[in-house]
PyMOL CGO cylinders between C-alpha atoms (Angstrom):
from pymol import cmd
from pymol.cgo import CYLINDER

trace = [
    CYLINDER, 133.07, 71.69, 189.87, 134.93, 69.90, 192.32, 0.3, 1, 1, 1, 1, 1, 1,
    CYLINDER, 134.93, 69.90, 192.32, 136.71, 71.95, 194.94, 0.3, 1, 1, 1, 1, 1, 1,
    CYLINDER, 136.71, 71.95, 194.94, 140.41, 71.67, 196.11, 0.3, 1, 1, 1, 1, 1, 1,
    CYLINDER, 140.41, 71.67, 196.11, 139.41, 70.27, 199.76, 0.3, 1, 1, 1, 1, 1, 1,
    CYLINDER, 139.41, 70.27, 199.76, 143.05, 71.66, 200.86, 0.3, 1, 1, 1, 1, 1, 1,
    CYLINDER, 143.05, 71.66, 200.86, 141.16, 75.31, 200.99, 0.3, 1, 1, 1, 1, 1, 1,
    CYLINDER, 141.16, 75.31, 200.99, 139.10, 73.61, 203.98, 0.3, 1, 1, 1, 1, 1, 1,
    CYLINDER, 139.10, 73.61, 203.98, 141.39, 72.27, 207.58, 0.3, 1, 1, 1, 1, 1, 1,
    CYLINDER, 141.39, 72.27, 207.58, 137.96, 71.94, 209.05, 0.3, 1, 1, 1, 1, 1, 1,
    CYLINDER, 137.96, 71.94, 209.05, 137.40, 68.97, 206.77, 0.3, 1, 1, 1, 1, 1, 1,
    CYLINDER, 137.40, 68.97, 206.77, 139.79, 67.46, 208.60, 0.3, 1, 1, 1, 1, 1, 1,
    CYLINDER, 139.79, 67.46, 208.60, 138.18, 66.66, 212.16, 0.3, 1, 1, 1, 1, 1, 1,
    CYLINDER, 138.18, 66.66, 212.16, 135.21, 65.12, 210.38, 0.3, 1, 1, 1, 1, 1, 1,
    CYLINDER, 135.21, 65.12, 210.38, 137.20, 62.78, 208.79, 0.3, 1, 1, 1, 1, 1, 1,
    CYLINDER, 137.20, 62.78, 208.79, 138.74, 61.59, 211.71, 0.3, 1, 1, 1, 1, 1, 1,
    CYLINDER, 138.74, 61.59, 211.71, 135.26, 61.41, 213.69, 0.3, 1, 1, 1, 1, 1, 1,
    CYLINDER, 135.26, 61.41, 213.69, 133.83, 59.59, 210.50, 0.3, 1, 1, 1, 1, 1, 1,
    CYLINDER, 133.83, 59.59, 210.50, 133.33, 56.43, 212.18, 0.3, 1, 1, 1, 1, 1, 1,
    CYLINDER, 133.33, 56.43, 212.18, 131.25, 57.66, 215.39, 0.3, 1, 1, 1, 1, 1, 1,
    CYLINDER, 131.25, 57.66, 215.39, 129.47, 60.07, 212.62, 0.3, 1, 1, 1, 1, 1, 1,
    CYLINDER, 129.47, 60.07, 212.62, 128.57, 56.83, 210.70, 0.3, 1, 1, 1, 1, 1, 1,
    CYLINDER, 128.57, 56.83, 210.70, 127.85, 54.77, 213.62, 0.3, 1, 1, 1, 1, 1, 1,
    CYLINDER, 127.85, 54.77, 213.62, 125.06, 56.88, 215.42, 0.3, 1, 1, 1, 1, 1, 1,
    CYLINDER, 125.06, 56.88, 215.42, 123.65, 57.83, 211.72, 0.3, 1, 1, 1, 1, 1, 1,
    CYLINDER, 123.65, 57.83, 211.72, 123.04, 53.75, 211.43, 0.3, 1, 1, 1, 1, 1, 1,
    CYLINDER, 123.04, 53.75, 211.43, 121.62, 53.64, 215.16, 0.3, 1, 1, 1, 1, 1, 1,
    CYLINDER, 121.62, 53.64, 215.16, 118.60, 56.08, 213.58, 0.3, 1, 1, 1, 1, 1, 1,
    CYLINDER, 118.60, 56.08, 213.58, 115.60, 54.47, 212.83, 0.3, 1, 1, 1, 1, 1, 1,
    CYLINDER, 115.60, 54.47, 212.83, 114.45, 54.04, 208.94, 0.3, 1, 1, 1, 1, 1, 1,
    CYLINDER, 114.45, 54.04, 208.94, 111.66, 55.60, 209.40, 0.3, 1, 1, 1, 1, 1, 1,
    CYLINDER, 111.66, 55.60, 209.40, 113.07, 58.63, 210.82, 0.3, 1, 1, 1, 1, 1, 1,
    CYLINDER, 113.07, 58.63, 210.82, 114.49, 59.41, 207.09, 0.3, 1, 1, 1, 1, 1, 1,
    CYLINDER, 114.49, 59.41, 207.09, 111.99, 61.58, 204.95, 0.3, 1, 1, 1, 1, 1, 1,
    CYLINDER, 111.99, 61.58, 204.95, 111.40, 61.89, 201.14, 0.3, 1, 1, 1, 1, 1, 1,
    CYLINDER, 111.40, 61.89, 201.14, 113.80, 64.83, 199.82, 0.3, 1, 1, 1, 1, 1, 1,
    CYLINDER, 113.80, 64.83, 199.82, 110.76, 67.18, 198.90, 0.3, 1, 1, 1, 1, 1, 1,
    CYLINDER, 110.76, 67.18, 198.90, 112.29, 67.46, 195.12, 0.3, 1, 1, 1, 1, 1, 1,
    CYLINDER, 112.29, 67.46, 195.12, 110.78, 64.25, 194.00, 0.3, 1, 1, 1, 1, 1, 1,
    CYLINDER, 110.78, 64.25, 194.00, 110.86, 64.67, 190.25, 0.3, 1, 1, 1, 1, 1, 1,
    CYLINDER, 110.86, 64.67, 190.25, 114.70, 64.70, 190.50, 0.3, 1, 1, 1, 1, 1, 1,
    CYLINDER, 114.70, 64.70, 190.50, 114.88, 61.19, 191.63, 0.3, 1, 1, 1, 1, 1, 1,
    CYLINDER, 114.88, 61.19, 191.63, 111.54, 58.98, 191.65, 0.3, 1, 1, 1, 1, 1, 1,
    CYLINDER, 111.54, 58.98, 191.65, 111.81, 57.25, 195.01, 0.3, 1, 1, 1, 1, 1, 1,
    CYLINDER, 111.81, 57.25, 195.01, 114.61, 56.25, 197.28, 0.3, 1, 1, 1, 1, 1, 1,
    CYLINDER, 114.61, 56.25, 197.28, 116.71, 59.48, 198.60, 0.3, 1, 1, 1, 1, 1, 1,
    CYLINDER, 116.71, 59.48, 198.60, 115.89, 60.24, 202.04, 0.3, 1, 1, 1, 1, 1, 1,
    CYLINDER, 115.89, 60.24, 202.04, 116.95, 62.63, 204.57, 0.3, 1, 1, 1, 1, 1, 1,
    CYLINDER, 116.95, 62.63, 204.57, 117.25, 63.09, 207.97, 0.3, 1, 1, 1, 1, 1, 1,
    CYLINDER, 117.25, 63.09, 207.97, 117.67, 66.59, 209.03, 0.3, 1, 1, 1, 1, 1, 1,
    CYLINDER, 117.67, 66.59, 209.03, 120.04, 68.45, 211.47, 0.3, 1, 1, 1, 1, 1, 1,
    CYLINDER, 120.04, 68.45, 211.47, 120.28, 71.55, 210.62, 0.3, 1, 1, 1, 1, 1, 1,
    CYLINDER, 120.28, 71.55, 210.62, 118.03, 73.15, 207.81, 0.3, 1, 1, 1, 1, 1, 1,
    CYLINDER, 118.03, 73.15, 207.81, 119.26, 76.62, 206.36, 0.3, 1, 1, 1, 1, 1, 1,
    CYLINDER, 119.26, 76.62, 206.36, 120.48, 77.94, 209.72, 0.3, 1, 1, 1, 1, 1, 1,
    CYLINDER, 120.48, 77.94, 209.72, 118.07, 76.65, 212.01, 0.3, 1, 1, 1, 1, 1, 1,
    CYLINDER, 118.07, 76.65, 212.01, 118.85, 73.57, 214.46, 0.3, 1, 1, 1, 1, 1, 1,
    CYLINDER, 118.85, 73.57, 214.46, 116.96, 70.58, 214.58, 0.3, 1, 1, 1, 1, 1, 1,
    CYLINDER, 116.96, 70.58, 214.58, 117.40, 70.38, 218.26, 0.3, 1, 1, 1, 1, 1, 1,
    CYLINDER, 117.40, 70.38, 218.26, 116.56, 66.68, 218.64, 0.3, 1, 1, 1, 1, 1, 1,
    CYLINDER, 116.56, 66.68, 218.64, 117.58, 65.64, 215.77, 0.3, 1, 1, 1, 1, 1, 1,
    CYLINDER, 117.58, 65.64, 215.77, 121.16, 67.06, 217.07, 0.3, 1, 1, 1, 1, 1, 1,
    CYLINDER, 121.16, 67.06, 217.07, 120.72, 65.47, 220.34, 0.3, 1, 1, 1, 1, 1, 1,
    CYLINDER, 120.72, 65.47, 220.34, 120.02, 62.10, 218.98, 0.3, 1, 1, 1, 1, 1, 1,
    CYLINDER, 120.02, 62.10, 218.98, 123.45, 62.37, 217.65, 0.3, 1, 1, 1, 1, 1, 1,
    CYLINDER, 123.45, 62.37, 217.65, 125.54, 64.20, 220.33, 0.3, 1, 1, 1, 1, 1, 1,
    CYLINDER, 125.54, 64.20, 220.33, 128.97, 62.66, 217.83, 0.3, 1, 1, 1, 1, 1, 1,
    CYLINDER, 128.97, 62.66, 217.83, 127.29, 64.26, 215.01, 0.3, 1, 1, 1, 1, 1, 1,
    CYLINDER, 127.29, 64.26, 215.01, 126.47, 67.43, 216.64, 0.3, 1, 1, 1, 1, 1, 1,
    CYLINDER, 126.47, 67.43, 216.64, 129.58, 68.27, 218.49, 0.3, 1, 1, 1, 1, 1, 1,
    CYLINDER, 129.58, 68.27, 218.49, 131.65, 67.58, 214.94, 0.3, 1, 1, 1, 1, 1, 1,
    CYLINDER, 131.65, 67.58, 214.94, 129.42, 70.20, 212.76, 0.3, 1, 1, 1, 1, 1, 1,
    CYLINDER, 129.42, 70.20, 212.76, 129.78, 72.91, 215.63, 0.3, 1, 1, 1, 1, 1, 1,
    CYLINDER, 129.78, 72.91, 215.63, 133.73, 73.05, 213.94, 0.3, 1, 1, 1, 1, 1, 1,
    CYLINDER, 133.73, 73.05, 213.94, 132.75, 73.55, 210.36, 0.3, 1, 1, 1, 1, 1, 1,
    CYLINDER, 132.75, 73.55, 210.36, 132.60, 77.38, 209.99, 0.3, 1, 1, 1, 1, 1, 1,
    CYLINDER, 132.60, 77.38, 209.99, 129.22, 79.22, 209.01, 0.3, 1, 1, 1, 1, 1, 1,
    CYLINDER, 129.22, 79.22, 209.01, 126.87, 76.10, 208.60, 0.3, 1, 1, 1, 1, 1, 1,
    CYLINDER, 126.87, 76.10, 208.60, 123.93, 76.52, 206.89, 0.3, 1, 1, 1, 1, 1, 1,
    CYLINDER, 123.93, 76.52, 206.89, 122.31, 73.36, 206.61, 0.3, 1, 1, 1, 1, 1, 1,
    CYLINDER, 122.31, 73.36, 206.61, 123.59, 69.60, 207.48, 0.3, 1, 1, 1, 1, 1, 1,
    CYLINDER, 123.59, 69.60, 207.48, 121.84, 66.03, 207.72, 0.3, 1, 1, 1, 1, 1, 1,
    CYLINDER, 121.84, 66.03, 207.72, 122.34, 62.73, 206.39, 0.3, 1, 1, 1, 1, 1, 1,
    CYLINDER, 122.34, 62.73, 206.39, 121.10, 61.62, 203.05, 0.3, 1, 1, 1, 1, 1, 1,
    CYLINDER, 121.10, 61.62, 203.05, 120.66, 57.91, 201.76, 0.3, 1, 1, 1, 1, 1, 1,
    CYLINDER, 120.66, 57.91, 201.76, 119.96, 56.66, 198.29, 0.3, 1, 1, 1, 1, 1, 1,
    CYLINDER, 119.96, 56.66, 198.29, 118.75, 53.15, 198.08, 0.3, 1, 1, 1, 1, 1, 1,
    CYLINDER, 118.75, 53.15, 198.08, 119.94, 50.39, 195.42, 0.3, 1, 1, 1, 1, 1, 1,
    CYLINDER, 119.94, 50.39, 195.42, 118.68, 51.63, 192.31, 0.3, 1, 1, 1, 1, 1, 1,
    CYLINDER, 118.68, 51.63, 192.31, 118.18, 55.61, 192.89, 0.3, 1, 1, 1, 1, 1, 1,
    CYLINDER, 118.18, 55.61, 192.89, 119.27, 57.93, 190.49, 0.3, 1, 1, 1, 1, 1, 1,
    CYLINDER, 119.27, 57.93, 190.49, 119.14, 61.49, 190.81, 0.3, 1, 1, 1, 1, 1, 1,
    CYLINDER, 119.14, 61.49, 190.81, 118.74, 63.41, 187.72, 0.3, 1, 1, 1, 1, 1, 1,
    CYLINDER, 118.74, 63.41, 187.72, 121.10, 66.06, 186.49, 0.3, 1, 1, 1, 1, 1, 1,
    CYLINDER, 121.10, 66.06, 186.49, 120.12, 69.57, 188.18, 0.3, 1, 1, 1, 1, 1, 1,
    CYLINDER, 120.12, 69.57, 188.18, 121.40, 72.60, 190.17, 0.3, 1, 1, 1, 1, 1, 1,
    CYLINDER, 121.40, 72.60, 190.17, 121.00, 73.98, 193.67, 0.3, 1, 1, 1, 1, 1, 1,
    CYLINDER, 121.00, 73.98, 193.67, 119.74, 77.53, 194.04, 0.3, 1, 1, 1, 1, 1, 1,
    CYLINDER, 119.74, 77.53, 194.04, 122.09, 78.89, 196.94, 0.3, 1, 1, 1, 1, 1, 1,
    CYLINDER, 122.09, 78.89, 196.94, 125.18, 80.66, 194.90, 0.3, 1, 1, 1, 1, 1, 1,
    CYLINDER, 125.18, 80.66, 194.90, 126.77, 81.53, 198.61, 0.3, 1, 1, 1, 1, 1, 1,
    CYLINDER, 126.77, 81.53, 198.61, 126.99, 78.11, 199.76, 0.3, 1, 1, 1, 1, 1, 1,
    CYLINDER, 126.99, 78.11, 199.76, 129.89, 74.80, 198.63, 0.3, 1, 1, 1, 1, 1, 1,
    CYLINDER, 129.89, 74.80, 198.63, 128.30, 71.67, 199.28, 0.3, 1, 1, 1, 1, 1, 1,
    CYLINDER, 128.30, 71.67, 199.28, 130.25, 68.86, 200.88, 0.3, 1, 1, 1, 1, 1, 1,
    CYLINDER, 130.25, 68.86, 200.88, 129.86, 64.93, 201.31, 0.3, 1, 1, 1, 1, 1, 1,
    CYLINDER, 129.86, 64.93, 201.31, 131.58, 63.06, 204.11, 0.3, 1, 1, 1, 1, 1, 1,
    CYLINDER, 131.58, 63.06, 204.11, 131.08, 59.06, 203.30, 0.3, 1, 1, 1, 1, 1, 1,
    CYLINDER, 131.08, 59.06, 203.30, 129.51, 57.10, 205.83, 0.3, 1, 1, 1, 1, 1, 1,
    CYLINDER, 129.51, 57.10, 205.83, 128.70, 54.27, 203.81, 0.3, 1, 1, 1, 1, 1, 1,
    CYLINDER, 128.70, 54.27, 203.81, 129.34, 53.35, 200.44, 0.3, 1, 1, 1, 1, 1, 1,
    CYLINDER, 129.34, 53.35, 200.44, 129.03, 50.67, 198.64, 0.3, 1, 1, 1, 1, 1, 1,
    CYLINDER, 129.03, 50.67, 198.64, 129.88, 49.56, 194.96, 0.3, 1, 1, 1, 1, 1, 1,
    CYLINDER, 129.88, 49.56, 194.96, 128.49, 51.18, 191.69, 0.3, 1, 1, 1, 1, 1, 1,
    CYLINDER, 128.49, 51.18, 191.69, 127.62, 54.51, 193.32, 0.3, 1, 1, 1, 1, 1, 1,
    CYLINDER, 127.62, 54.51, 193.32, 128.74, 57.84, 191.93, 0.3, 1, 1, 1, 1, 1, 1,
    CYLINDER, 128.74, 57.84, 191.93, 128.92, 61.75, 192.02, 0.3, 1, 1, 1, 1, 1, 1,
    CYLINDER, 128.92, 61.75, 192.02, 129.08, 63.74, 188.99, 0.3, 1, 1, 1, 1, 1, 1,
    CYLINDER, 129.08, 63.74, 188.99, 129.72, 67.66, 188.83, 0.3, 1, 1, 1, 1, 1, 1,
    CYLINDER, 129.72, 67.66, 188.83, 130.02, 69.20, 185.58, 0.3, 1, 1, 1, 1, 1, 1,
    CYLINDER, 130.02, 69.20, 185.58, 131.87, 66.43, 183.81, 0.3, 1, 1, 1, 1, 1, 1,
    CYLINDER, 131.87, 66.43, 183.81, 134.05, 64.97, 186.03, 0.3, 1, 1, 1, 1, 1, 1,
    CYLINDER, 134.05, 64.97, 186.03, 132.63, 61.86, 188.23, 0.3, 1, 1, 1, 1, 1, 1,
    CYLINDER, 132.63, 61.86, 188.23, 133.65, 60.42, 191.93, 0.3, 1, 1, 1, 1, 1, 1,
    CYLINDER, 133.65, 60.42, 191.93, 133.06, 57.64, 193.91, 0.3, 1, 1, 1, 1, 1, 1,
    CYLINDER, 133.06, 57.64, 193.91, 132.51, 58.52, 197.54, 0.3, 1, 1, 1, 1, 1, 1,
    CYLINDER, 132.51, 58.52, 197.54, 134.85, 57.07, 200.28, 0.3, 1, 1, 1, 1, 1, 1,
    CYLINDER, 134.85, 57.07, 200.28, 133.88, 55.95, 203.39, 0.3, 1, 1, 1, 1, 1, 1,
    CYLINDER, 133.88, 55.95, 203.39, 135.90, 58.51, 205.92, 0.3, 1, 1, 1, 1, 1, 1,
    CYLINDER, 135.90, 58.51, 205.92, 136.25, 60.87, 203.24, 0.3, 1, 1, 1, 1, 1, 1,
    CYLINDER, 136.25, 60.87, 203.24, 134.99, 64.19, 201.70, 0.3, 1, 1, 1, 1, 1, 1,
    CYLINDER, 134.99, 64.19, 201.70, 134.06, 65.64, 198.52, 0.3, 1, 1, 1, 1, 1, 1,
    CYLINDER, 134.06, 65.64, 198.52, 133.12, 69.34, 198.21, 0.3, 1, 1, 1, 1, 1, 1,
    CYLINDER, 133.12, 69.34, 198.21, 131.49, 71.11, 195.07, 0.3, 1, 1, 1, 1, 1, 1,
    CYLINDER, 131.49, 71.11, 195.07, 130.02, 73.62, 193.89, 0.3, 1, 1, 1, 1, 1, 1,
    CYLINDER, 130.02, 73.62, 193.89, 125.97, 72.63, 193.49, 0.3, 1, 1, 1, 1, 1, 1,
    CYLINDER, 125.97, 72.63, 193.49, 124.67, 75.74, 191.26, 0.3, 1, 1, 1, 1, 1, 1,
    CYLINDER, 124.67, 75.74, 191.26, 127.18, 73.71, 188.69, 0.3, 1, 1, 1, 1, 1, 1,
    CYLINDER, 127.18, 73.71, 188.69, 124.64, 70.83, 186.94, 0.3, 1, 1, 1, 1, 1, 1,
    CYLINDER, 124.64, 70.83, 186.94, 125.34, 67.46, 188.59, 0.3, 1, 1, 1, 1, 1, 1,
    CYLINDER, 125.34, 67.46, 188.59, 123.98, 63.86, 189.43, 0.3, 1, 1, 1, 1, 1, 1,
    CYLINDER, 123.98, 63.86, 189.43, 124.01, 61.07, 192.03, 0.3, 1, 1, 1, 1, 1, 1,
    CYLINDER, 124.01, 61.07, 192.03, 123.47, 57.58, 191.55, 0.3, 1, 1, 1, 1, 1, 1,
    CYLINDER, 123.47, 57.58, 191.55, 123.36, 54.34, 193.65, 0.3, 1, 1, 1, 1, 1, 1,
    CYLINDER, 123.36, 54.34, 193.65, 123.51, 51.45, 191.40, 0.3, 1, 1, 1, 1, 1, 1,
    CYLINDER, 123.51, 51.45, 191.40, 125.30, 49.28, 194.05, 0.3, 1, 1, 1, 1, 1, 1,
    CYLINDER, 125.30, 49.28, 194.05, 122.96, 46.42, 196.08, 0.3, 1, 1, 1, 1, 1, 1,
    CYLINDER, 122.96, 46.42, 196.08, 122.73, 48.08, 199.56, 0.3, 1, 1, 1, 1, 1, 1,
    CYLINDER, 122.73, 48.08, 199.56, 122.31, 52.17, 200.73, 0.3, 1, 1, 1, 1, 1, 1,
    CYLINDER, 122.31, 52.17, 200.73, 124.50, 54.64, 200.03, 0.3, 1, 1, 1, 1, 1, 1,
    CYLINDER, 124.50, 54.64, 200.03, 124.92, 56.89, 202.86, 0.3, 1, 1, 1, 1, 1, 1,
    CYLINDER, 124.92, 56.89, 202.86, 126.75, 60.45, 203.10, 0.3, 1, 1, 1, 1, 1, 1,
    CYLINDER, 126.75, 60.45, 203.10, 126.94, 63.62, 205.99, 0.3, 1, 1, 1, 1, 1, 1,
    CYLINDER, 126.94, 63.62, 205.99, 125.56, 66.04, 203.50, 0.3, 1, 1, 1, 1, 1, 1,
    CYLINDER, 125.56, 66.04, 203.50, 126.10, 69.65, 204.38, 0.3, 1, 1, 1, 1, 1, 1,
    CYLINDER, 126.10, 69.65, 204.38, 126.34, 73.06, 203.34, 0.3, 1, 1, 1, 1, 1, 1,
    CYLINDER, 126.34, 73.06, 203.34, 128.41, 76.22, 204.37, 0.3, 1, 1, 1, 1, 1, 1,
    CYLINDER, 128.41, 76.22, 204.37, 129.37, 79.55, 203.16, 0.3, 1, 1, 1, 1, 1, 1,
    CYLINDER, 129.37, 79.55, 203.16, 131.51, 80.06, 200.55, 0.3, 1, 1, 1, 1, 1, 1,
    CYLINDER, 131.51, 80.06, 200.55, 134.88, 81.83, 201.96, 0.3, 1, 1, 1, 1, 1, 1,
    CYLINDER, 134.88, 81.83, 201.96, 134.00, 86.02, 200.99, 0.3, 1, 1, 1, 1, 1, 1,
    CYLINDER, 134.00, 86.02, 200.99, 130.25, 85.35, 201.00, 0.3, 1, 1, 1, 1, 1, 1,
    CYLINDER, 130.25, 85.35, 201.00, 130.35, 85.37, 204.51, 0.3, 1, 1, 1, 1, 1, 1,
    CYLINDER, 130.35, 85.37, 204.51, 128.22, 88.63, 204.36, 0.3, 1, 1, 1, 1, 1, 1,
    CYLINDER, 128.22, 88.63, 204.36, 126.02, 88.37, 201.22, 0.3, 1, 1, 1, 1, 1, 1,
    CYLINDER, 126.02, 88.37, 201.22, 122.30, 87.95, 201.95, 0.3, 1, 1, 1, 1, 1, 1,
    CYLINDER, 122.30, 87.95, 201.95, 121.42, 84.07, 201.42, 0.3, 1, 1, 1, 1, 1, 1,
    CYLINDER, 121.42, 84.07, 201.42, 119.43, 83.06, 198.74, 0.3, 1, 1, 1, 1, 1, 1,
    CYLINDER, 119.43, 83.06, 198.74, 115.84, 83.00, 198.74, 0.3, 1, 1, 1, 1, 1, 1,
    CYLINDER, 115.84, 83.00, 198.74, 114.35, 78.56, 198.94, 0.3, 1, 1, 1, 1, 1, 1,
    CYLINDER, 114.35, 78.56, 198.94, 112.06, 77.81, 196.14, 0.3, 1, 1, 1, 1, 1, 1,
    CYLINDER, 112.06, 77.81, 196.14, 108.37, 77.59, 197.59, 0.3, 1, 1, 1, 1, 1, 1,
    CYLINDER, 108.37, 77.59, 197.59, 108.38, 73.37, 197.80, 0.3, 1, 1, 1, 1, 1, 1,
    CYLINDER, 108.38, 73.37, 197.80, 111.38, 73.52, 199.85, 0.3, 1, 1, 1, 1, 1, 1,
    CYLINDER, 111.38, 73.52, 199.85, 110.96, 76.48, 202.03, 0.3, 1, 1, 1, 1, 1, 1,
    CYLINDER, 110.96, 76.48, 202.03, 107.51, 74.82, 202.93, 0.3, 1, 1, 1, 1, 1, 1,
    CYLINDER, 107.51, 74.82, 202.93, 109.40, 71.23, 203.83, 0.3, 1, 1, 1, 1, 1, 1,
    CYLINDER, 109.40, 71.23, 203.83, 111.82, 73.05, 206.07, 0.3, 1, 1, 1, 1, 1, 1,
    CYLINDER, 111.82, 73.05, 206.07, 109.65, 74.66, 207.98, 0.3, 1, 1, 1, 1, 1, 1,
    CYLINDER, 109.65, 74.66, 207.98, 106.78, 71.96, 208.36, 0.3, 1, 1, 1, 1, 1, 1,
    CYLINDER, 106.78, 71.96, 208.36, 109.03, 69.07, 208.11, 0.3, 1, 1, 1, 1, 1, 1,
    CYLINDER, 109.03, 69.07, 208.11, 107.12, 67.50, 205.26, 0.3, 1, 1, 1, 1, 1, 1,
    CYLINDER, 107.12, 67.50, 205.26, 107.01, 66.77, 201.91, 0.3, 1, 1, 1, 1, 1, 1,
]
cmd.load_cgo(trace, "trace")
């Protein structure tokens, strides 16, 4: 389910940094992106580069983009933030996130034709400058059918009243990505 983004002002101040966001997430190196760890949801071609992973900075990552970095520090309780890319042709299959204390949000970076977002059973096209926020334990999909990468700020932060609710526990294949950085 899609969330009312009117519930979030913070949402705001990305928007209007969206361009710098994009611009020092295209200075990165490719090869700098890794595999999402979850590779039977999507084959090949959804790559990540990571800022912050469930509470803890990636200091360099964060320094590499100082834009980036300074614009997350106003989105209340972070958990985890970084910027994903699906290439031409990636599809991620229909399947739900694990964290039930967390809305997940999109800012578009770059997005090109024939790429979608669907959450239950409604569908969206990304923006570039804009955001989409949802709620990932409900079943959803991503594709990129367009002819060049789709790129978004992915991140995650606590659900207003969860604020104080233990997180929820990483299945094993992700936990052990976070912490060694690989897949």
């Amino acid at each position: 389910m899609f969330m009312d983004q009117r519930q979030f002002p913070f949402l705001a101040d990305l928007r209007a940094r969206w361009d710098a966001i994009r611009d020092e997430c295209l200075a990165l190196p490719r090869e700098t992106y890794q595999p999402w760890v979850q590779r039977e949801m999507y084959g090949q071609g959804w790559s990540v580069y990571g800022l912050v992973a469930f509470g803890e900075r990636i200091e360099e990552a964060l320094e590499a983009c100082p834009n980036t970095a300074s614009a997350l520090t106003k989105i209340p309780h972070l958990t985890t933030a970084g910027f994903s890319r699906m290439a031409p042709g990636t599809h991620i299959k229909p399947h739900q996130g694990w964290v039930t204390t967390v809305y997940r949000a999109h800012l578009g970076l770059v997005v090109p034709q024939d790429c979608a977002l669907r959450v239950g059973d409604e569908t969206r096209q990304w923006r570039e400058g804009e955001t989409v926020v949802f709620d990932d334990t409900v079943t959803h999909e991503a594709w990129n059918y367009g002819s060049s990468d789709r790129v978004v700020l992915l991140f995650d932060f606590v659900r207003p009243g969860c604020e104080d609710r233990p997180q929820d526990e990483l299945p094993a294949s992700v936990a052990g990505f976070v912490r060694r950085g690989e897949p």
